[in-house]
C-alpha positions in Angstrom: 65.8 41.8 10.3 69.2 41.8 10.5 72.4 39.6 11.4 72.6 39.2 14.9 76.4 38.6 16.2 75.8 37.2 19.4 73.0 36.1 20.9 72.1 36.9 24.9 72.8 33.5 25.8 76.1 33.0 23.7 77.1 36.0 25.5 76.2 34.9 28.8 78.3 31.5 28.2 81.1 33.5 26.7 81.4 35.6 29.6 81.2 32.6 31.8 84.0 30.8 30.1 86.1 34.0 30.0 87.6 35.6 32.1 84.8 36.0 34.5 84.7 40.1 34.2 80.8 39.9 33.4 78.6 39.4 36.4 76.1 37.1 35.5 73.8 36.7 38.7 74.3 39.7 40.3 71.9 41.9 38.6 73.0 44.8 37.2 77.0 45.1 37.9 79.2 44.9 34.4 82.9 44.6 33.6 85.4 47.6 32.3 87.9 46.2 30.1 89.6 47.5 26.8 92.2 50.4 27.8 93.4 50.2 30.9 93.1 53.9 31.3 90.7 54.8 34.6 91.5 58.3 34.5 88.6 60.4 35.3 88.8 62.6 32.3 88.9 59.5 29.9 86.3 59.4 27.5 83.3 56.7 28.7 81.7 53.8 26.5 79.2 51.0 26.6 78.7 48.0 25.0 77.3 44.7 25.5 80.1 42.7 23.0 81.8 40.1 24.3 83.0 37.4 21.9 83.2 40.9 19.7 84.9 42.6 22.3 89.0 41.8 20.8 87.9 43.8 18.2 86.9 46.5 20.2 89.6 46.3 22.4 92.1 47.0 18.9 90.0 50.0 18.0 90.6 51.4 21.2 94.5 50.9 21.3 94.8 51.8 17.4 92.1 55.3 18.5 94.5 56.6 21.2 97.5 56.0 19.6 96.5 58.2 16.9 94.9 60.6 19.5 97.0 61.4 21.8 95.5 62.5 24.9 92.2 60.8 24.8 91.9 57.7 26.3 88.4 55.3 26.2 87.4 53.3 29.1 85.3 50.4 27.9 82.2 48.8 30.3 80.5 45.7 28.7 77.3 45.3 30.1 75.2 42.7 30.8 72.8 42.3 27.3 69.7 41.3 29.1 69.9 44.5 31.4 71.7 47.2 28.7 68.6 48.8 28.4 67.9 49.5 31.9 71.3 50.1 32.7 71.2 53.6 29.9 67.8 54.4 31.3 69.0 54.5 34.4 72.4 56.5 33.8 70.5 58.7 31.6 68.2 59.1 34.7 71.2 59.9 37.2 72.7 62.5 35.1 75.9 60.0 34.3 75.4 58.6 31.0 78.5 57.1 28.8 79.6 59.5 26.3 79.7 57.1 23.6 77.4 54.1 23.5 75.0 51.6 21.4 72.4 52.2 21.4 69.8 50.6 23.0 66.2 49.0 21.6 64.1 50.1 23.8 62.9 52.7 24.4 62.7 53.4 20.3 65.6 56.0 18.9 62.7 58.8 18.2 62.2 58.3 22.0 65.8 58.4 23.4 66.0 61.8 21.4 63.1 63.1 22.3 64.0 62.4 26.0 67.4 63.9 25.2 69.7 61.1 25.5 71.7 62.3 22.5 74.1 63.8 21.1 72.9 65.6 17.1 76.2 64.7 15.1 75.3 67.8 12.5 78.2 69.6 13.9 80.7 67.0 12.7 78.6 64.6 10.0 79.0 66.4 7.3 77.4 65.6 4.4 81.1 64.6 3.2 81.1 62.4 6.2 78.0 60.7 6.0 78.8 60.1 2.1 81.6 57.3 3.1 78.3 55.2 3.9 76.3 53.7 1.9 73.2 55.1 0.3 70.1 54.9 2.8 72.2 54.4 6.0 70.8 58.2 7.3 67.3 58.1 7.3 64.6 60.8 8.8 62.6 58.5 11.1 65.0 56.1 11.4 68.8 57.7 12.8 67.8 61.0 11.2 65.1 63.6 13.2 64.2 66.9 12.1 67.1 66.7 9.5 69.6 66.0 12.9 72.0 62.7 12.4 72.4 60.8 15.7 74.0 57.6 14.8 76.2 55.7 12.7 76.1 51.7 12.3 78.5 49.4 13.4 77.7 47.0 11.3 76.2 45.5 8.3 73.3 43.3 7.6 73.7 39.4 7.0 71.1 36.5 6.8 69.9 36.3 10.2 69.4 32.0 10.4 71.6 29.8 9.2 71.3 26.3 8.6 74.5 24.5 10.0 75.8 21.3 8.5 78.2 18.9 9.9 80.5 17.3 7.3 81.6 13.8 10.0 78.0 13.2 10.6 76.9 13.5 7.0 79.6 11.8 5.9 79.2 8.7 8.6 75.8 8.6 7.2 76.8 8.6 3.3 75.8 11.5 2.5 78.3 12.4 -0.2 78.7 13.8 -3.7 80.7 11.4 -6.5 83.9 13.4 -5.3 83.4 12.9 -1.8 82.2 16.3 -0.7 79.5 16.9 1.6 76.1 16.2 0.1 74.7 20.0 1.3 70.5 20.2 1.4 69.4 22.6 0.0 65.4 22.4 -0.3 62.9 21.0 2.4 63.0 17.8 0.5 66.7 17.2 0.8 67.0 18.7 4.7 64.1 15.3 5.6 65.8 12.8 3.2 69.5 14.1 5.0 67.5 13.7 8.5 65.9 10.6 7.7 69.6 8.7 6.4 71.4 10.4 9.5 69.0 9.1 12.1 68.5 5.6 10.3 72.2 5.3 9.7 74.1 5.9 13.0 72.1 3.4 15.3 71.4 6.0 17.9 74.7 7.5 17.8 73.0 10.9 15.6 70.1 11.6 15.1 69.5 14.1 11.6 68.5 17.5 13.4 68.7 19.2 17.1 68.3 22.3 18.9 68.5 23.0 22.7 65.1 25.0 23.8 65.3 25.1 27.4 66.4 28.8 27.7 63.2 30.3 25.9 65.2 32.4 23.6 62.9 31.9 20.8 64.7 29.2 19.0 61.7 27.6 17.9 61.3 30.8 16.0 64.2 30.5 14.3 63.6 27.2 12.3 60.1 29.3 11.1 61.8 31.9 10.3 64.6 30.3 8.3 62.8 27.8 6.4 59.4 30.2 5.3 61.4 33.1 4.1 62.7 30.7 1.1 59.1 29.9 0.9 58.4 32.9 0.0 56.7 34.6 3.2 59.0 37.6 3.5 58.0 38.7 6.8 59.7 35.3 8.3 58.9 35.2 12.0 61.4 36.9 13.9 61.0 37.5 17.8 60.2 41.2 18.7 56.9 43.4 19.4 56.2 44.6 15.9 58.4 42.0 13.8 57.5 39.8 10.8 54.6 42.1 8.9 54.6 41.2 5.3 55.0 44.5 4.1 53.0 43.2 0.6 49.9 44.1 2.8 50.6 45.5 5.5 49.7 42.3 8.1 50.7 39.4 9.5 50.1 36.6 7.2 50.9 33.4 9.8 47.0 31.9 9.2 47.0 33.2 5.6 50.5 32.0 3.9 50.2 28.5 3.3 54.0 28.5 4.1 53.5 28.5 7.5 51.3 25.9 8.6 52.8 23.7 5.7 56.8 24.1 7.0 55.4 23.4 10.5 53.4 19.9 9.3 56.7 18.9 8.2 58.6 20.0 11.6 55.9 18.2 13.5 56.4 15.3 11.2 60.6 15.6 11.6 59.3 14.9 15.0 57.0 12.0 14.7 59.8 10.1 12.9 62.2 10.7 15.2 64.7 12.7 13.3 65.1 15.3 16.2 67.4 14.3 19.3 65.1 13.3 22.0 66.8 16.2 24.3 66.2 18.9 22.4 63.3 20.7 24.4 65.4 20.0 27.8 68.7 20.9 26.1 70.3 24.7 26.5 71.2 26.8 23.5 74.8 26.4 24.2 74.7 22.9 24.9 73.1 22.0 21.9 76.2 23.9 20.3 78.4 21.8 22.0 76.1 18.7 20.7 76.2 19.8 16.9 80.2 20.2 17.6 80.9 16.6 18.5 78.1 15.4 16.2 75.2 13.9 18.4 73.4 15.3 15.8 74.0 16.4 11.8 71.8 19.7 11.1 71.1 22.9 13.6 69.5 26.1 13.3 71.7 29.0 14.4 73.6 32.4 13.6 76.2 33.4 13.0 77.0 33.8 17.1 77.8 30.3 16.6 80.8 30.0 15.1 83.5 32.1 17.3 83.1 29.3 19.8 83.9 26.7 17.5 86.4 28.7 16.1 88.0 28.7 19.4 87.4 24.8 19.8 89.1 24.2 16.3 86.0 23.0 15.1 85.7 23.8 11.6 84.3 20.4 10.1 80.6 22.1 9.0 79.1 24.0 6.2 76.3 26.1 6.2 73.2 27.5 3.8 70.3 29.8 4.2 67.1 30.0 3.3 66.7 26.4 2.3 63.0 26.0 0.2 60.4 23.8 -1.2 61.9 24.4 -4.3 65.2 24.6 -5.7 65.2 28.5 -6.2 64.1 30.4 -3.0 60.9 33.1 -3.4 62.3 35.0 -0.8 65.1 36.6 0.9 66.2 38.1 4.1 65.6 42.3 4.0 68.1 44.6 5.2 66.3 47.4 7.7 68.3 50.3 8.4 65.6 51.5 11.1 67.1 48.4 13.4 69.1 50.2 15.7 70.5 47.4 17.8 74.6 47.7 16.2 74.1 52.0 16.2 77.0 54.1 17.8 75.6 57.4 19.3 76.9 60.3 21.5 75.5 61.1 25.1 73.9 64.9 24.7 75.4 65.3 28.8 79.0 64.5 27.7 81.4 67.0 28.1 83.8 65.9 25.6 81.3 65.2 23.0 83.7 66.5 20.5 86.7 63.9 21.1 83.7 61.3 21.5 83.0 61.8 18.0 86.0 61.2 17.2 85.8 57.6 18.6 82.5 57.1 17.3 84.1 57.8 13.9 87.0 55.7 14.3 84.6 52.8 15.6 82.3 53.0 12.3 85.1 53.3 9.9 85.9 51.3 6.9 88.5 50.1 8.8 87.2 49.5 11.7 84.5 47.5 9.3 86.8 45.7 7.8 88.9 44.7 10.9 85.5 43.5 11.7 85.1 41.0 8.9 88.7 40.0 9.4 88.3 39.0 13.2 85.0 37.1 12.2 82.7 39.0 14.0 80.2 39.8 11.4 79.2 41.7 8.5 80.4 45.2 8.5 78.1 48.1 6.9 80.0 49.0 4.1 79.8 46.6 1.3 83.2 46.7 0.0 84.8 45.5 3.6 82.9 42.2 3.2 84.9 40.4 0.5 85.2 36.5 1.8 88.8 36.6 -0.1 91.8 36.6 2.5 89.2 35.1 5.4 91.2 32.3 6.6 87.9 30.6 8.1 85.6 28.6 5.5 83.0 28.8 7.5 83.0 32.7 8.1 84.1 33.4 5.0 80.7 31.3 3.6 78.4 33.4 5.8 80.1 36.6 4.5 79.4 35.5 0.9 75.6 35.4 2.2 75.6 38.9 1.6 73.9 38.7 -1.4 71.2 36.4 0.0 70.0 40.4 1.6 68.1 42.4 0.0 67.1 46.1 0.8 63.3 45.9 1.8 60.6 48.3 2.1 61.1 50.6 5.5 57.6 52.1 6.6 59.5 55.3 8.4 61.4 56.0 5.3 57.8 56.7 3.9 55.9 58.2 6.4 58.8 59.3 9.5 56.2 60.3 11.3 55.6 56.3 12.0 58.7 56.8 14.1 56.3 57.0 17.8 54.7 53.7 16.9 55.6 51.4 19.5 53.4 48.0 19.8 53.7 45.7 21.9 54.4 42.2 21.9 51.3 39.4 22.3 52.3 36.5 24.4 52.0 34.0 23.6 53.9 35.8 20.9 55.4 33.2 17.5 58.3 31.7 19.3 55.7 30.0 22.1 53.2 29.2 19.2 55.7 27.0 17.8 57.4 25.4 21.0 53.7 24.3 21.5 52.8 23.2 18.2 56.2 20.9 18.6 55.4 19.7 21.8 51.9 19.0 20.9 50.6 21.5 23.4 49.2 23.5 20.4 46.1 20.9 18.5 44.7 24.0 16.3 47.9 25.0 14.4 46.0 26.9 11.8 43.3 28.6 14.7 46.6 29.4 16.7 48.2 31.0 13.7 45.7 33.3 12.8 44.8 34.3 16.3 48.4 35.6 17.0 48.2 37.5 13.9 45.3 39.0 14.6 46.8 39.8 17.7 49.7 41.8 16.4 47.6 43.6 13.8 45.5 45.0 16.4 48.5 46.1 18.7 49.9 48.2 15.9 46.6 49.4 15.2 46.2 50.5 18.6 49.7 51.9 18.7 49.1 53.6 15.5 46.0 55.4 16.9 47.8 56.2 19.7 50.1 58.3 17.8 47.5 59.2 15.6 45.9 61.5 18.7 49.1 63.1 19.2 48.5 65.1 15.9 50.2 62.9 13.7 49.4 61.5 10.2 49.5 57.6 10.9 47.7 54.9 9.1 48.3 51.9 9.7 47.9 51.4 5.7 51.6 53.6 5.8 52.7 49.6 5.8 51.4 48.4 2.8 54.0 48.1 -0.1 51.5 46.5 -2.6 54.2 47.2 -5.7 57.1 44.9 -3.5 58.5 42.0 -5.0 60.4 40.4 -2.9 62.3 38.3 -5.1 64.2 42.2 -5.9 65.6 44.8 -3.7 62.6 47.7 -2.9 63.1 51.2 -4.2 62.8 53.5 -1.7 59.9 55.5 -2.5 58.7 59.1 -0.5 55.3 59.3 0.8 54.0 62.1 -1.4 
């Protein structure tokens, strides 16, 4: 449950307004940029950044000029097809020698199938101390005591709640010094929507999203507005996601937060406070909406802002985890099992030795930093995310989030032998339970709730049992944290 950099449709719209390197309808074709080396002895790499990808192109240029003789040819590949593009190189014998990692199939999988490279050789204990406690983990990046990753980045409040300072301020919505009025609790987000949409005669209306490209942003209001609730497990999208880890389960029909934060969407609804469009609207549109203030409040991450970076559009503030009281109950938990921002090393390359090298430049602290600096994200070492010297506001206040992430409880750190648990994903999974509730397709919000949660339950149990015949000792109780507060960051505790 991590910060997400860009998501798979602001990457499709950034290649689109780019240059135009990143096929977008033709399947499975992708762009090489970065050095312009082609030599057939350069070293090989994947990714699928593209708003991110200035930054990688300056770790390239500053890697070879310190290594002289190795050049890296970059391929940016398409997000929605990465992971069928390294199964299928993996499969034809030509893999990248340096690449993220993909989600699927699971890292225990990948090194199981032999996909890559064990680090051991070079990440030596010396090396892997220049990260931060907990970032090598048996189960997780760690298997049979082997290292086969390093992160790229760090972990930041997934959802943010954007603001936009000309709307609120056309509307009233202003402190005695003239500063934005910011909401802050459930209460103050309505009473913001409800002056906005009053005030502008049709011109604004208080909130908007754009829906039309099922991306789960439905989802992402849940998710953002029950965490502060206190319902840690939030509802992200993804087979698996959102157990509170208090009891091992899916609380959705159990957590009164739930069915009470989507009564009031329903009701934001009703009274009109939404911009009539927002079902038919796309993702990026509805950025481009926010940005010339059709409407005052969104739902986003932090994928948003390079574009209105780009546009000059700074005129917008943004909080997480607003809450139905003034002090959140809950946070957002940093996972170091997500392996979607890893950096590992093909086990077929023939120059895995110089591609570690590159894999250590990329997940350096100065690499991190650089990171922060170009407003890309959070990096994974701590001290690289100080908001000071970050010209943009607005980047610099989501960096500052930092502290709104606490370390949560990780099952595999437990038990690693959880690491072959794979569920899968019910569908309707929590993204479509909410674009019906909103759309008033969905009558039995409570009924739907608890259904899908009984859903997921019995696809980890099943996946758990699975595993559970292959020898290994699996419970699906290896997920209950009953001493977890979430108000504090977990201490890592061994199975014993």
């Amino acid at each position: 449950m991590t910060s997400s950099n860009v998501s798979r449709r602001g990457l499709l719209r950034t290649a689109a307004l780019g240059a135009g390197t990143l096929a977008l309808g033709g399947g499975l074709s992708a762009c090489g940029s970065g050095s312009p080396s082609s030599a057939a002895d350069a070293l090989t790499y994947w990714d699928w950044y593209v708003t991110q990808a200035p930054w990688v192109d300056k770790e390239i240029d500053l890697f070879e000029k310190g290594h002289s003789g190795v050049d890296v040819k970059k391929t940016t590949q398409q997000n929605a097809k990465y992971a069928d593009l390294v199964a299928l190189a993996n499969r034809s014998g030509n893999p990248p020698d340096v690449f993220m990692i993909p989600q699927v199939p699971s890292v225990a999988e990948q090194v199981a199938k032999g996909w890559l490279h064990p680090l051991d050789e070079w990440a030596t204990p010396k090396w892997q101390s220049r990260f931060p406690e907990g970032t090598f983990l048996e189960g997780a990046n760690v298997f049979d005591g082997k290292v086969y990753s390093a992160p790229l980045k760090g972990s930041g409040p997934l959802y943010q709640l954007y603001v936009h300072h000309g709307v609120f301020k056309a509307a009233g919505l202003t402190n005695p010094d003239g500063s934005v009025k910011i909401p802050r609790t459930w209460d103050e987000v309505t009473s913001a929507a409800q002056t906005i949409t009053k005030k502008s005669g049709g011109k604004s209306y208080g909130l908007g999203f754009g829906n039309a490209d099922n991306i789960g942003v439905l989802a992402w209001w849940l998710d953002l507005f029950v965490r502060g609730a206190g319902a840690p497990g939030g509802a992200p999208t993804g087979a698996g996601t959102g157990m509170d880890y208090r009891v091992g389960k899916w609380t959705y029909g159990t957590d009164r937060s739930y069915a009470d934060f989507l009564e009031l969407f329903v009701e934001w609804k009703k009274r009109g406070f939404f911009h009539p469009n927002s079902v038919s609207l796309s993702d990026e549109a509805a950025r481009a909406f926010f940005e010339r203030g059709k409407f005052g409040m969104t739902v986003g991450g932090v994928w948003n802002q390079p574009e209105w970076t780009q546009h000059k559009f700074t005129d917008y503030s943004l909080v997480t985890l607003p809450s139905p009281t003034a002090t959140p109950k809950g946070f957002y938990y940093a996972d170091p099992v997500g392996n979607g921002a890893f950096a590992a090393v093909s086990a077929k390359s023939k120059k895995a030795h110089e591609a570690f090298q590159w894999l250590d430049a990329l997940t350096s602290p100065a690499a991190g930093r650089r990171w922060v600096e170009d407003l890309n994200g959070v990096s994974a070492y701590p001290a690289d995310n100080d908001p000071a010297g970050i010209d943009s506001k607005p980047f610099a206040a989501f960096v500052g989030m930092t502290r709104q992430v606490l370390r949560g409880p990780v099952p595999l750190v437990r038990n690693p032998e959880l690491a072959g648990v794979a569920p899968g994903a019910p569908k309707p999974d929590i993204s479509d339970v909410v674009t019906g509730i909103y759309t008033g397709q969905v009558k039995d919000v409570q009924g739907a709730l608890s259904s899908l949660a009984d859903q997921k339950f019995q696809l980890l149990s099943d996946a758990v049992a699975a595993v559970a015949k292959q020898g290994k000792k699996v419970s699906t109780s290896d997920y209950v944290f009953a001493d977890w507060d979430p108000t504090k960051p977990y201490t890592t505790k061994k199975k014993a």
